[in-house]
N, CA, C and O atoms as a Tinker XYZ file with bonds, in Angstrom:
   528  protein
     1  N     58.959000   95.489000   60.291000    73     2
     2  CA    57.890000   94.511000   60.188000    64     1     3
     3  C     56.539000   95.165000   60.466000    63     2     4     5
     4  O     55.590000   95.114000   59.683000    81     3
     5  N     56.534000   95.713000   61.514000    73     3     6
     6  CA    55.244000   96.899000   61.844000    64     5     7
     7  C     54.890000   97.509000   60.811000    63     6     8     9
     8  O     53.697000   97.489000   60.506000    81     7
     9  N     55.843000   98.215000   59.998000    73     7    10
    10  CA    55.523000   99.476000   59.225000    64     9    11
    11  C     55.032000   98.428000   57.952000    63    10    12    13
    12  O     54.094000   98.739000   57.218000    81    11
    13  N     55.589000   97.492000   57.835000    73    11    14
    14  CA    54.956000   96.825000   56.487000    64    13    15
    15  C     53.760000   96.989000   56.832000    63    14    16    17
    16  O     53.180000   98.033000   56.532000    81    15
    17  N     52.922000   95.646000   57.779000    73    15    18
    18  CA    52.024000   95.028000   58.323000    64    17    19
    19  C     51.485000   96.247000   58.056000    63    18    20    21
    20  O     50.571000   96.186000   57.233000    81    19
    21  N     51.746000   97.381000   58.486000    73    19    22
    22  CA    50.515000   98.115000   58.642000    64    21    23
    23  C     50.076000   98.827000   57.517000    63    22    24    25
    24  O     48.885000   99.135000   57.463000    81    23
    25  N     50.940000   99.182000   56.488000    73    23    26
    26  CA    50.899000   99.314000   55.137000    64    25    27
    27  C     49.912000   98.294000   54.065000    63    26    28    29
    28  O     48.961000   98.517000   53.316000    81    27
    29  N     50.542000   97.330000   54.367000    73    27    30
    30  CA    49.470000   96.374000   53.392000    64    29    31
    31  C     48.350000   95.988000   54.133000    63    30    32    33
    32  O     47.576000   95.207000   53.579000    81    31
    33  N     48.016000   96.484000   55.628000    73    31    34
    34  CA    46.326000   96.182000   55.871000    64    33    35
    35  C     45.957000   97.625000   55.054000    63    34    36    37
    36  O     45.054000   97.567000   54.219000    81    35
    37  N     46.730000   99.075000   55.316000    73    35    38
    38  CA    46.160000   99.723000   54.917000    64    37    39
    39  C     45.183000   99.646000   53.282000    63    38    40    41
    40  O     44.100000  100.070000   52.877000    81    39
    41  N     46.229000   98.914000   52.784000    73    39    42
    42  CA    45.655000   98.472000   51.384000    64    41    43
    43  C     44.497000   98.146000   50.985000    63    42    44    45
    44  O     43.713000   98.647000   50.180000    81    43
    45  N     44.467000   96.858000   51.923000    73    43    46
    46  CA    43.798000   95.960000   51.777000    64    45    47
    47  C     41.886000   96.178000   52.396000    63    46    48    49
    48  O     40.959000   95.372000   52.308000    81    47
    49  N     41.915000   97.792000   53.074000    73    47    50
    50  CA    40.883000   97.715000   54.048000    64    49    51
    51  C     40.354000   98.580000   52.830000    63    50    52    53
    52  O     40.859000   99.636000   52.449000    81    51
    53  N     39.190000   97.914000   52.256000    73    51    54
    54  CA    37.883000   98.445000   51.249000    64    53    55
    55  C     36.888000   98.267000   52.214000    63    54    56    57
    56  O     36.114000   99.218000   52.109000    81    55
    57  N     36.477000   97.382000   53.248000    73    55    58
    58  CA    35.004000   97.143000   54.035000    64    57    59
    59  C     35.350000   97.881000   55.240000    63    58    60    61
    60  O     36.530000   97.971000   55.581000    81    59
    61  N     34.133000   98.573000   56.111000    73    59    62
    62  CA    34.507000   98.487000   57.080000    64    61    63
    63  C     34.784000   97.476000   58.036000    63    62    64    65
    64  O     35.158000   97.858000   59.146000    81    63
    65  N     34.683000   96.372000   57.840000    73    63    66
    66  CA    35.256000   94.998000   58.774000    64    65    67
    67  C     36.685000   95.263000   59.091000    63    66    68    69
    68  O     37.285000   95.269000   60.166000    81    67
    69  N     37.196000   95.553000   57.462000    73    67    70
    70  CA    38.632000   95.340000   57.322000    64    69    71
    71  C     39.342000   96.270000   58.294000    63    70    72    73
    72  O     40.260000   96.156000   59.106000    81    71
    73  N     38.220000   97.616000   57.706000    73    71    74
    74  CA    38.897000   98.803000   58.696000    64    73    75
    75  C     39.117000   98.538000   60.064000    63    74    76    77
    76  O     40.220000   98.843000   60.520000    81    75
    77  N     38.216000   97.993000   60.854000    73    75    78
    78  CA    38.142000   98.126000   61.860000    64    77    79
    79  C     39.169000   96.870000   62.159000    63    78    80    81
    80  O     40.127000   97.091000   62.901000    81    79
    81  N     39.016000   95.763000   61.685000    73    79    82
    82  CA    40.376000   94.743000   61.804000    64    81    83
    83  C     41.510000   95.330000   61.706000    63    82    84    85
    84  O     42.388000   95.088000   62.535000    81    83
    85  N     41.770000   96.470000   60.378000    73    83    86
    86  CA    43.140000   96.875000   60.316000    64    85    87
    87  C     43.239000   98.201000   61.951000    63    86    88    89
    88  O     44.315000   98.370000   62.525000    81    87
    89  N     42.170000   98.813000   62.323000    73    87    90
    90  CA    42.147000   99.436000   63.293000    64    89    91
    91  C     42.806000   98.524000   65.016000    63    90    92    93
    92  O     43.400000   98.998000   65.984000    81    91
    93  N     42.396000   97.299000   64.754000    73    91    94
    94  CA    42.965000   97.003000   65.891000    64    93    95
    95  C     44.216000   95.910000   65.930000    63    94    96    97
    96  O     44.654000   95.338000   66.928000    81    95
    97  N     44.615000   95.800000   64.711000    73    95    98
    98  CA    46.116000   95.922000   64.156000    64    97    99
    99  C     46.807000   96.860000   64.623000    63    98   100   101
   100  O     47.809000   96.569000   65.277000    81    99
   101  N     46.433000   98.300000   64.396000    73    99   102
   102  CA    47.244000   99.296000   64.330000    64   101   103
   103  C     47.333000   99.539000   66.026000    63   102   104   105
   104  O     48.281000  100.186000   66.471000    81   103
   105  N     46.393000   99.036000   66.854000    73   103   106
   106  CA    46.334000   98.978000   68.201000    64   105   107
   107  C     47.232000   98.444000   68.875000    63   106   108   109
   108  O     47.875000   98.974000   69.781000    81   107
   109  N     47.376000   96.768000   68.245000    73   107   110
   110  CA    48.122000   95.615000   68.674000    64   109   111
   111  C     49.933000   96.286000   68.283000    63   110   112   113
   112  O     50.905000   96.129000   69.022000    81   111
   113  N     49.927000   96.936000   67.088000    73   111   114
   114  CA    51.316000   97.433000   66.650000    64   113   115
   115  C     51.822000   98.577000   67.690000    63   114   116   117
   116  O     53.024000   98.706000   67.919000    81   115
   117  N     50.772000   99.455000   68.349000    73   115   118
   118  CA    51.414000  100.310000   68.922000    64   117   119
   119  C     51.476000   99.952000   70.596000    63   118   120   121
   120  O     52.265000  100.517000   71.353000    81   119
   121  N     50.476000   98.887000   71.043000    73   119   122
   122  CA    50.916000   98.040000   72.709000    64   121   123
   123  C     52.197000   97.904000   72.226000    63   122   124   125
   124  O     53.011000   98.815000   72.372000    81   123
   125  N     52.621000   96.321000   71.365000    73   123   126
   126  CA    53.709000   96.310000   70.843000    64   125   127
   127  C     55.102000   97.115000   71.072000    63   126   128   129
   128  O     56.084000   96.864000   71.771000    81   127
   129  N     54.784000   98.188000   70.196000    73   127   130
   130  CA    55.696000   99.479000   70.105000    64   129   131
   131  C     55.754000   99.698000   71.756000    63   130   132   133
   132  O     56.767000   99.262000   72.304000    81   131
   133  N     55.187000  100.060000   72.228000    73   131   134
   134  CA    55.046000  100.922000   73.741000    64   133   135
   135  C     55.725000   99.525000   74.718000    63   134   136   137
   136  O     56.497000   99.806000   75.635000    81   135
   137  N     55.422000   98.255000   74.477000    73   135   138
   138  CA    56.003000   97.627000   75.351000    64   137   139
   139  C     57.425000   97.444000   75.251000    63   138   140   141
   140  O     58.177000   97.550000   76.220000    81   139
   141  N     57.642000   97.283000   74.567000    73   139   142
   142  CA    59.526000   97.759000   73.736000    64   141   143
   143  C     60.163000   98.835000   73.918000    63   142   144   145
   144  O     61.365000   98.757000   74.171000    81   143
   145  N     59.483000  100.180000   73.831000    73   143   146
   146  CA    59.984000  101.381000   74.692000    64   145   147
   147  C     60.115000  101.181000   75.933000    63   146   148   149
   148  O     61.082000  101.612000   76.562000    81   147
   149  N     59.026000  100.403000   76.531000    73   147   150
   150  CA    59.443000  100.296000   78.214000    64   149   151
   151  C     60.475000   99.540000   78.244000    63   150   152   153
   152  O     61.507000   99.927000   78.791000    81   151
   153  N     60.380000   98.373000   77.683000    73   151   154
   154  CA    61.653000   97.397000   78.071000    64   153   155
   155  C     62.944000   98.011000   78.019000    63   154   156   157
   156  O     63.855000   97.776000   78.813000    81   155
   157  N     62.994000   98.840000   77.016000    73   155   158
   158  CA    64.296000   99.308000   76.395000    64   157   159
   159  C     64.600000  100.560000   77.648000    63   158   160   161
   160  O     65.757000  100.839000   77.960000    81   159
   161  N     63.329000  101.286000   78.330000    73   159   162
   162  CA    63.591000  102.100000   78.844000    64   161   163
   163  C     64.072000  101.550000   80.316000    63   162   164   165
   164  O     64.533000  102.212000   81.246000    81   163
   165  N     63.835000  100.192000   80.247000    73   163   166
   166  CA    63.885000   99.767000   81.875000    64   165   167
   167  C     65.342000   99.370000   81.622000    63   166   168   169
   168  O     65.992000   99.556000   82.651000    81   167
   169  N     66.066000   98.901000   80.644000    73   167   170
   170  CA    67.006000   97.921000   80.651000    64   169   171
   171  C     68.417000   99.486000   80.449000    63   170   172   173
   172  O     69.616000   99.389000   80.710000    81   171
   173  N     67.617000  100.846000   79.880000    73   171   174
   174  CA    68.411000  102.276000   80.201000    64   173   175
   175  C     68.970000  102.278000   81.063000    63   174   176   177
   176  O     70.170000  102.372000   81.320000    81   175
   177  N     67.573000  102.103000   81.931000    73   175   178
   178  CA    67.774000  102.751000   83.502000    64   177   179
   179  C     68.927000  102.233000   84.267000    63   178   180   181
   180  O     69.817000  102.811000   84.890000    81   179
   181  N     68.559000  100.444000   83.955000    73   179   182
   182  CA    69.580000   99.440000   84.799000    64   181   183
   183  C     70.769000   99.677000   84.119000    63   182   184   185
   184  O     71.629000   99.272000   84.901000    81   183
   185  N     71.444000  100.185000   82.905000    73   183   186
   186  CA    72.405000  100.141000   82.482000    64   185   187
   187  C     73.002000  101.474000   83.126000    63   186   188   189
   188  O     74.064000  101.459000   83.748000    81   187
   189  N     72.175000  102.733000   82.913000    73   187   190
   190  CA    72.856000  103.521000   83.504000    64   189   191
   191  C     73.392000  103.599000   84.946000    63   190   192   193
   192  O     74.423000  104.162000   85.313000    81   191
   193  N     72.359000  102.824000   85.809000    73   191   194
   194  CA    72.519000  102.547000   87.381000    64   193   195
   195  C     74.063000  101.660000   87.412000    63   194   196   197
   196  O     74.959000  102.088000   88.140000    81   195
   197  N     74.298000  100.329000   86.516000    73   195   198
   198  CA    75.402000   99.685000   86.351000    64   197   199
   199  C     76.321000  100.379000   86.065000    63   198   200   201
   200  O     77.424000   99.858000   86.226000    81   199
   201  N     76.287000  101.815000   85.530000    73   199   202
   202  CA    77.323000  102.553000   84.595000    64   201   203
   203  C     77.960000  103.408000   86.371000    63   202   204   205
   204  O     79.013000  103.708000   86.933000    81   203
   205  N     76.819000  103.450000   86.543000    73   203   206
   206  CA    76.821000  104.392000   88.102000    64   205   207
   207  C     77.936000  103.802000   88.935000    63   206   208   209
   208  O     78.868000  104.486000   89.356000    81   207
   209  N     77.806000  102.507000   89.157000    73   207   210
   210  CA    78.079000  101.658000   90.278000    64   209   211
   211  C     79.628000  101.687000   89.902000    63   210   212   213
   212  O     80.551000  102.198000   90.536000    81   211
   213  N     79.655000  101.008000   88.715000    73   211   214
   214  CA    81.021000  101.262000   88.026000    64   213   215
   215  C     81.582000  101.732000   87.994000    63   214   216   217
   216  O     82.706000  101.235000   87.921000    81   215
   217  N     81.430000  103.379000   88.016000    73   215   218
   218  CA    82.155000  104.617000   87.894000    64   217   219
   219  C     82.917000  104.647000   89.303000    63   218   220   221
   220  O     84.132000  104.715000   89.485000    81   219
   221  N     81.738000  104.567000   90.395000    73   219   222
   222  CA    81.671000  104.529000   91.833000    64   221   223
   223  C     83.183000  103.948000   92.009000    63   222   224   225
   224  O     84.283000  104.405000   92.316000    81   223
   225  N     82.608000  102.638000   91.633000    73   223   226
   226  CA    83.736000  101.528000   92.496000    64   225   227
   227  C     85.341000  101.745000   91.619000    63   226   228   229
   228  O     86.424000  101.537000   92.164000    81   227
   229  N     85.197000  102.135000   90.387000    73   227   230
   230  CA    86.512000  102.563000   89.527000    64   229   231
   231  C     87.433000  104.021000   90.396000    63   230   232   233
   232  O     88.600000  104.299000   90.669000    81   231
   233  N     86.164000  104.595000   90.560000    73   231   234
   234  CA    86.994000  105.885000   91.293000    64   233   235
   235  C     87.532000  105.442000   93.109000    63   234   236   237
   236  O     88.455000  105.983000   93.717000    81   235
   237  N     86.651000  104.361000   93.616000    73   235   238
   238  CA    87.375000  104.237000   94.783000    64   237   239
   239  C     88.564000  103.525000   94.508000    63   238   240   241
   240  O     89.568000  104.031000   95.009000    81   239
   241  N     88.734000  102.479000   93.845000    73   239   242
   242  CA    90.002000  101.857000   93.271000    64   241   243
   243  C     91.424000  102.990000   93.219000    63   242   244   245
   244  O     92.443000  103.141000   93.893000    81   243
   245  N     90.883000  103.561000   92.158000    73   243   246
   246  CA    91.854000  104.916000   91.847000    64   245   247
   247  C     92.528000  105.892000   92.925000    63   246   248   249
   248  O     93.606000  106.476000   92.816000    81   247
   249  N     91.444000  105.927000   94.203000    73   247   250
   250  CA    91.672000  106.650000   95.350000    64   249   251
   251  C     92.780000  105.566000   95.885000    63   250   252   253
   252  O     93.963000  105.884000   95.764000    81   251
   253  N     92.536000  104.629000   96.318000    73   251   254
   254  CA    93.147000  103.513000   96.554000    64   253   255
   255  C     94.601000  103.203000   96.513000    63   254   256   257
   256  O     95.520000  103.014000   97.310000    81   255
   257  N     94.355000  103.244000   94.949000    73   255   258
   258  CA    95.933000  103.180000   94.150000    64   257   259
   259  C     96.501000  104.476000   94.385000    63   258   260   261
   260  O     97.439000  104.394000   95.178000    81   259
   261  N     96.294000  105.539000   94.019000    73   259   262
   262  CA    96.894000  106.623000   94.580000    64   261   263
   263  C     97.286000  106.326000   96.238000    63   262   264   265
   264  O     98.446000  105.949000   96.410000    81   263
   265  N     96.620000  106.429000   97.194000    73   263   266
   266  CA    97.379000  106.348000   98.013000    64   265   267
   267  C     98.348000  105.104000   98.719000    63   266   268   269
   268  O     99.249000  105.255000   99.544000    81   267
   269  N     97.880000  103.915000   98.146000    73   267   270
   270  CA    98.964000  102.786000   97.844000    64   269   271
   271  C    100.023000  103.245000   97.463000    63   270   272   273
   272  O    101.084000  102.876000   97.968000    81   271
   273  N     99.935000  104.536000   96.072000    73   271   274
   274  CA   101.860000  104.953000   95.645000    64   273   275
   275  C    102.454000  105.606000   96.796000    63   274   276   277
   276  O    103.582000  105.414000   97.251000    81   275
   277  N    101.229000  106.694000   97.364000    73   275   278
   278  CA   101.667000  107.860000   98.215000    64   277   279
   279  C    102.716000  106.609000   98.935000    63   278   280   281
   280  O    103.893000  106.323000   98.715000    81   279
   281  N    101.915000  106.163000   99.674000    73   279   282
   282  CA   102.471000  105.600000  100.929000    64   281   283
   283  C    103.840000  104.563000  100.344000    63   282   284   285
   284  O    104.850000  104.447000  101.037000    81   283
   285  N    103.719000  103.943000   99.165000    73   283   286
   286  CA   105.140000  103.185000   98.814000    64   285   287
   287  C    106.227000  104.167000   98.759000    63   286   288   289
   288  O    107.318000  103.928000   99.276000    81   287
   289  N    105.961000  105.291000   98.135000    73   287   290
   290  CA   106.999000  106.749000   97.687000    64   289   291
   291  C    107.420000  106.691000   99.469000    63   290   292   293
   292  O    108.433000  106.105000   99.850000    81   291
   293  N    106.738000  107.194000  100.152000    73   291   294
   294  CA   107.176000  107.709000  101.944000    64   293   295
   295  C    107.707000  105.939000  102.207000    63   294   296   297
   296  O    108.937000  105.983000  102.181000    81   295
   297  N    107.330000  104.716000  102.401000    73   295   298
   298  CA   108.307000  104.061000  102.387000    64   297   299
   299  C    109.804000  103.781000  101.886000    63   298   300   301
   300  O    110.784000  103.577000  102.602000    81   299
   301  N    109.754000  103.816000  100.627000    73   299   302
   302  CA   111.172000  103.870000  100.220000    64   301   303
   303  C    111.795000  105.408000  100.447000    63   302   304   305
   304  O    113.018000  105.320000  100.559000    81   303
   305  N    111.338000  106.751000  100.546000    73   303   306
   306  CA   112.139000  107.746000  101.306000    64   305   307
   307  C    112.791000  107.505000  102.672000    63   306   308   309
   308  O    113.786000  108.030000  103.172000    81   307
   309  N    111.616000  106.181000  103.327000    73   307   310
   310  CA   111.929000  106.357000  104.570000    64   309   311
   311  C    113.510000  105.145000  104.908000    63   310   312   313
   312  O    114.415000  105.270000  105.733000    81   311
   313  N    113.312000  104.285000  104.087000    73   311   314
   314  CA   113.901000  103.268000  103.407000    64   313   315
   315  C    115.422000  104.047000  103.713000    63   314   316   317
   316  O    116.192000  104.008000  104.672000    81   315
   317  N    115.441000  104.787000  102.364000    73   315   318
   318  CA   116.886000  105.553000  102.319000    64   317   319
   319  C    117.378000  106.462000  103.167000    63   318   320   321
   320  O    118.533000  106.888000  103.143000    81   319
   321  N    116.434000  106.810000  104.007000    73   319   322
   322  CA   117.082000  107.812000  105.260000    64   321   323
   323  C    117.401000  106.447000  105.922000    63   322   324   325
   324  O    118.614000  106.255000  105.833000    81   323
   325  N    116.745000  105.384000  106.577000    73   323   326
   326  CA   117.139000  104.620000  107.467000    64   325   327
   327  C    118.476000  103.848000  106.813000    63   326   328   329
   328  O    119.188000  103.309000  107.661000    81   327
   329  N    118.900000  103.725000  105.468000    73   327   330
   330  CA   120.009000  103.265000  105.296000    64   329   331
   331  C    121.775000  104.400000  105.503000    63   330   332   333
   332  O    122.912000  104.140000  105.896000    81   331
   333  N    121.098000  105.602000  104.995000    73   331   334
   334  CA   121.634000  106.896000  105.402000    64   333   335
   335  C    122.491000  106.823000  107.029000    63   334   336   337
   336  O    123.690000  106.892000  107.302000    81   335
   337  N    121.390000  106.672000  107.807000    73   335   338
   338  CA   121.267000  106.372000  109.343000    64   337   339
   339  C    122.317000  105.650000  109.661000    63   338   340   341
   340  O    123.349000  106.027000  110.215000    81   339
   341  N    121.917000  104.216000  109.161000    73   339   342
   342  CA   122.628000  103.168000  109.155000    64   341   343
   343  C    124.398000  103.610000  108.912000    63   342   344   345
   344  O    125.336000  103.637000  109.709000    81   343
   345  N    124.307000  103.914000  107.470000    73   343   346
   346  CA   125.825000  103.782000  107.268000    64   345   347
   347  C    126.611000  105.090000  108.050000    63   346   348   349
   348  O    127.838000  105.153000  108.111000    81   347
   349  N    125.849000  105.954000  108.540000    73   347   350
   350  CA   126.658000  107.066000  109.285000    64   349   351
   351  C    127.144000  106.556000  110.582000    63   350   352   353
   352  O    128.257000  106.887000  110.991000    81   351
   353  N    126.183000  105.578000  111.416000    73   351   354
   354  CA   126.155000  104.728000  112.493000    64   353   355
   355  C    127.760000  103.678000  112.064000    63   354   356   357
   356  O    128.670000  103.205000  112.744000    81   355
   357  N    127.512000  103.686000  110.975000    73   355   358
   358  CA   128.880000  102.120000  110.853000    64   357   359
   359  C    130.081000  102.998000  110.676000    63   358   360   361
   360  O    131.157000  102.614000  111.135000    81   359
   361  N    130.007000  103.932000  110.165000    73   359   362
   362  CA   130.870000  105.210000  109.845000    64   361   363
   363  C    131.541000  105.606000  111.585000    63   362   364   365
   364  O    132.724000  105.393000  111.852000    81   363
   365  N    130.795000  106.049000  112.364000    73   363   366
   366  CA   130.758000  106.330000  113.640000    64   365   367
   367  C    131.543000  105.299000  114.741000    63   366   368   369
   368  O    132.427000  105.561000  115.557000    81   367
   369  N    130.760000  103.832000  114.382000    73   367   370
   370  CA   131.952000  102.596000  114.868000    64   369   371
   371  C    133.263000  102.753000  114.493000    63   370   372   373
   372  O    134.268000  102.718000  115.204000    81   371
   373  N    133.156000  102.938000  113.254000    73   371   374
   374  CA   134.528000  102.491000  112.978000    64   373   375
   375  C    135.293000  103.359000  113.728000    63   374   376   377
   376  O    135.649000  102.797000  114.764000    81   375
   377  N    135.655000  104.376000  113.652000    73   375   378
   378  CA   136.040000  105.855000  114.074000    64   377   379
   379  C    136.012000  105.238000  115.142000    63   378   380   381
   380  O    137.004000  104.581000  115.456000    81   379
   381  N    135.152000  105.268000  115.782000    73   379   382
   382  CA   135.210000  104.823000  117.793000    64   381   383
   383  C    136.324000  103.388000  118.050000    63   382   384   385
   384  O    137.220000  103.231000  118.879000    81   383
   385  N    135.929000  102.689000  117.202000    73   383   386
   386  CA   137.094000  101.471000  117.069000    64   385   387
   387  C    138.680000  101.681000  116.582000    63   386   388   389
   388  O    139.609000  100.875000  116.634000    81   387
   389  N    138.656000  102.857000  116.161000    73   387   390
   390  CA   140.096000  103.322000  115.440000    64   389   391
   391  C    140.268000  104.068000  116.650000    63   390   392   393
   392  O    141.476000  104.038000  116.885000    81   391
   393  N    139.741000  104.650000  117.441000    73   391   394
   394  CA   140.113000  105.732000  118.250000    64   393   395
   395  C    140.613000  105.106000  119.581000    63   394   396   397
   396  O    141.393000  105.547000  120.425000    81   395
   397  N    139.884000  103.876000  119.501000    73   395   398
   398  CA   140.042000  102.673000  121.026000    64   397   399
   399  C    141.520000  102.159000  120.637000    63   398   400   401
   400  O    142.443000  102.211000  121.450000    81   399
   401  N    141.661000  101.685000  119.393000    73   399   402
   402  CA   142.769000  100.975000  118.987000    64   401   403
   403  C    144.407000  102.057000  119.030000    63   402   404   405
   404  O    145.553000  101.629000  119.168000    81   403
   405  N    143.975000  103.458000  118.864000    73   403   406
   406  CA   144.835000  104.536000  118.911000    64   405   407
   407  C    145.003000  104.100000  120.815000    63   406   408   409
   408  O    146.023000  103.675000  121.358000    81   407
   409  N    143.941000  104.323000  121.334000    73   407   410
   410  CA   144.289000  104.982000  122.928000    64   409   411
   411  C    144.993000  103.511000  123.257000    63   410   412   413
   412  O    146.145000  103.650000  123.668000    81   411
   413  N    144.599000  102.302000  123.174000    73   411   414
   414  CA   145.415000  101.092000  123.323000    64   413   415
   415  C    146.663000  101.694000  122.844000    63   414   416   417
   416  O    147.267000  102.112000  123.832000    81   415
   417  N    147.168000  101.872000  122.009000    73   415   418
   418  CA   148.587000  101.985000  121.385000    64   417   419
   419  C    149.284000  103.032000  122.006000    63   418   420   421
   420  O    150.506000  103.170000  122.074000    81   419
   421  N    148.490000  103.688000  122.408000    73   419   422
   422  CA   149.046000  105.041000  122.986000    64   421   423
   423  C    149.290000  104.667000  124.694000    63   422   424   425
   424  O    150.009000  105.451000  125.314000    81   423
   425  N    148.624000  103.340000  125.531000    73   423   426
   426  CA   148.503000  102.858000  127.048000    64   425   427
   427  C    150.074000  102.151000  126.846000    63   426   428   429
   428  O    150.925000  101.987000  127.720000    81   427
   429  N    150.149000  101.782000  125.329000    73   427   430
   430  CA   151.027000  100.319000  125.541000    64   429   431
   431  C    152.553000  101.086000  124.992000    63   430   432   433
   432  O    153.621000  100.480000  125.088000    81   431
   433  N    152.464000  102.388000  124.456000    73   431   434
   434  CA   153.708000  103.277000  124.123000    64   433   435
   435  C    154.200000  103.892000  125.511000    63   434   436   437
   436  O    155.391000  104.057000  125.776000    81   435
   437  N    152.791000  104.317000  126.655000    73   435   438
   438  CA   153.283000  105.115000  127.588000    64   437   439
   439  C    153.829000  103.850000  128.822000    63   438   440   441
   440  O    154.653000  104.043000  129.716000    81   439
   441  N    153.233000  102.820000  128.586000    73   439   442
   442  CA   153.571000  101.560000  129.477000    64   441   443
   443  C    154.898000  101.008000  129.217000    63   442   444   445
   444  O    155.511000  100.327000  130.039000    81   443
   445  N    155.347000  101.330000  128.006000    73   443   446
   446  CA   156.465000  100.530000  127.658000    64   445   447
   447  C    157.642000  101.570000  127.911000    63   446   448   449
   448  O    158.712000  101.088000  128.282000    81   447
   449  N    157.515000  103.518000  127.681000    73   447   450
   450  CA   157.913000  103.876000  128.168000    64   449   451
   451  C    158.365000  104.409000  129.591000    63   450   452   453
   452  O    159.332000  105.035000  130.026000    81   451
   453  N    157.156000  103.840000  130.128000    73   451   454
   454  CA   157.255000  103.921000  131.892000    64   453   455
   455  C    158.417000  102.471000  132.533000    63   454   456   457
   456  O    159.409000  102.691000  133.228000    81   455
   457  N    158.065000  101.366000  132.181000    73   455   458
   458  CA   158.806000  100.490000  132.285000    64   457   459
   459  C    160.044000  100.580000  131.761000    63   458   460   461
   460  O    160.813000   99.778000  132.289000    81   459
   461  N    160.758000  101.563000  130.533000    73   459   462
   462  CA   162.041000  101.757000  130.493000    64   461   463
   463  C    162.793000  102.746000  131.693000    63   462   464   465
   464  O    163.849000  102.393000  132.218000    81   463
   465  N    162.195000  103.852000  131.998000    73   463   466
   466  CA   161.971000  104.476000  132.646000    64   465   467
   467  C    162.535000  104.207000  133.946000    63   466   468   469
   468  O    163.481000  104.682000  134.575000    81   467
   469  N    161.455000  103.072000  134.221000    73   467   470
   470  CA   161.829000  102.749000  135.647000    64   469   471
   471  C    163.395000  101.689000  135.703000    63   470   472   473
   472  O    164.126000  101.366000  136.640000    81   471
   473  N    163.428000  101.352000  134.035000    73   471   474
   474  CA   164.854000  100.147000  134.449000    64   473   475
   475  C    165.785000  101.247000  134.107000    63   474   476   477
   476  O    166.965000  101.132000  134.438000    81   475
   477  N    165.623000  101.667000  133.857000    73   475   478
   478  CA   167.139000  103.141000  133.957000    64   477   479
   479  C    167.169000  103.722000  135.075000    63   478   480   481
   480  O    168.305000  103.801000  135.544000    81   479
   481  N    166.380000  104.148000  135.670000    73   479   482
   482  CA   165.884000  104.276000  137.217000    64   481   483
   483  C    166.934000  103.542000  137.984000    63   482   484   485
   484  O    167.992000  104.001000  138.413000    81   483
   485  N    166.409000  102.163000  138.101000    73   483   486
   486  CA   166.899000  100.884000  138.533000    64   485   487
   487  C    168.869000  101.374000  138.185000    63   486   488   489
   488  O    169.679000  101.956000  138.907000    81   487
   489  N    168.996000  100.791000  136.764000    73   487   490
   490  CA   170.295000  100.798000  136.214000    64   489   491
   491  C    171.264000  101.710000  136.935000    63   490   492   493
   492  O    172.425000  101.393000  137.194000    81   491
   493  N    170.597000  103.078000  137.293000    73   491   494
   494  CA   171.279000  104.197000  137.928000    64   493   495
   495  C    171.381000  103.793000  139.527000    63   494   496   497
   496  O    172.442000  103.857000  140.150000    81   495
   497  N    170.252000  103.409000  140.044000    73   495   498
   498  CA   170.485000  103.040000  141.217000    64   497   499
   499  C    171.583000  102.076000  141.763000    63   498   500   501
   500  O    172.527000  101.965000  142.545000    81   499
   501  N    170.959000  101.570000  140.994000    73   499   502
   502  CA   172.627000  100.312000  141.543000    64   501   503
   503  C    173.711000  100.578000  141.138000    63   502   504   505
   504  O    174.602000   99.967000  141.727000    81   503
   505  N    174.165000  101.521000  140.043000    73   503   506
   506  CA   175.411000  102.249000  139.984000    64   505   507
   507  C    175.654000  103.008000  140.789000    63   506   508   509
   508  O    176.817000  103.237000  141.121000    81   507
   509  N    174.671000  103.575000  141.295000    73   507   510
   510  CA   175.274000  104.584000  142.641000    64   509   511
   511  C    175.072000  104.260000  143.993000    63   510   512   513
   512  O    175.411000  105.079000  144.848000    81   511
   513  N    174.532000  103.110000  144.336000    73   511   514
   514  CA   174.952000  102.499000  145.481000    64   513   515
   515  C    175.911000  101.310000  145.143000    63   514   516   517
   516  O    176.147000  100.778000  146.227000    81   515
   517  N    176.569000  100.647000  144.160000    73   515   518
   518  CA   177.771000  100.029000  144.321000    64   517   519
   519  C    178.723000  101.012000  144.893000    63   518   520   521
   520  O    179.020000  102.204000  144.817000    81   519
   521  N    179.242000   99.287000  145.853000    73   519   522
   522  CA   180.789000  100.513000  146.006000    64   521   523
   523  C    181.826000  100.426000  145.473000    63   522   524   525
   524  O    182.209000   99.370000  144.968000    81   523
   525  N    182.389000  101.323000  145.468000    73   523   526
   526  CA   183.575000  100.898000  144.055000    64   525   527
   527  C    184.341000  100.833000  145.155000    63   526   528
   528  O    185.534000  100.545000  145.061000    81   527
């Protein structure tokens, strides 16, 4: 639109009136121009500053999430050692409960053989103090 405008005053300027009208045309076109570079240069700036902030807060996220995995990974390692733990522990009962249930069996074999023991004991005794 500028470049027209300023084309067909150029045309049009035969007087100096015109000239100097089309002269402060060409004035008004380049404030114009220059205020539009600023805008554009201000609305750069803020975009790049937004681009900034963005980057910023994307990379702390990322730090974030990374160590959110770290630390889920060392939970569930820790997870499976403590189940590890666990079942060696139930492993360990049992065994201790089989071993209790052995020494019971083994109180109630030597008890039952002590009590025969003693009735043969007995049995003999009173055969050899009867009197025949």
């Amino acid at each position: 639109d500028y470049l027209m405008e300023a084309k067909n005053g150029y045309k049009n300027c035969k007087k100096k009136k015109d000239k100097e009208r089309f002269n402060k045309t060409l004035v008004e076109i380049s404030l114009h121009i220059g205020q539009g570079v600023n805008k554009s240069d201000a609305f750069l700036q803020k975009s790049k500053g937004d681009k900034e902030g963005y980057q910023n807060g994307l990379e702390q996220l990322q730090a974030e999430e990374r160590n959110y995995f770290r630390a889920l990974n060392e939970f569930q390692r820790e997870c499976a050692k403590n189940q590890e733990l666990l079942d060696l522990l139930s492993k360990w009962e049992t065994e201790e409960e089989e071993e209790e249930e052995d020494e019971e069996e083994e109180e109630n074999e030597n008890e039952n053989e002590e009590e025969e023991s003693q009735q043969q004991l007995n049995i003999q005794l009173i055969f050899y103090y009867q009197p025949a």
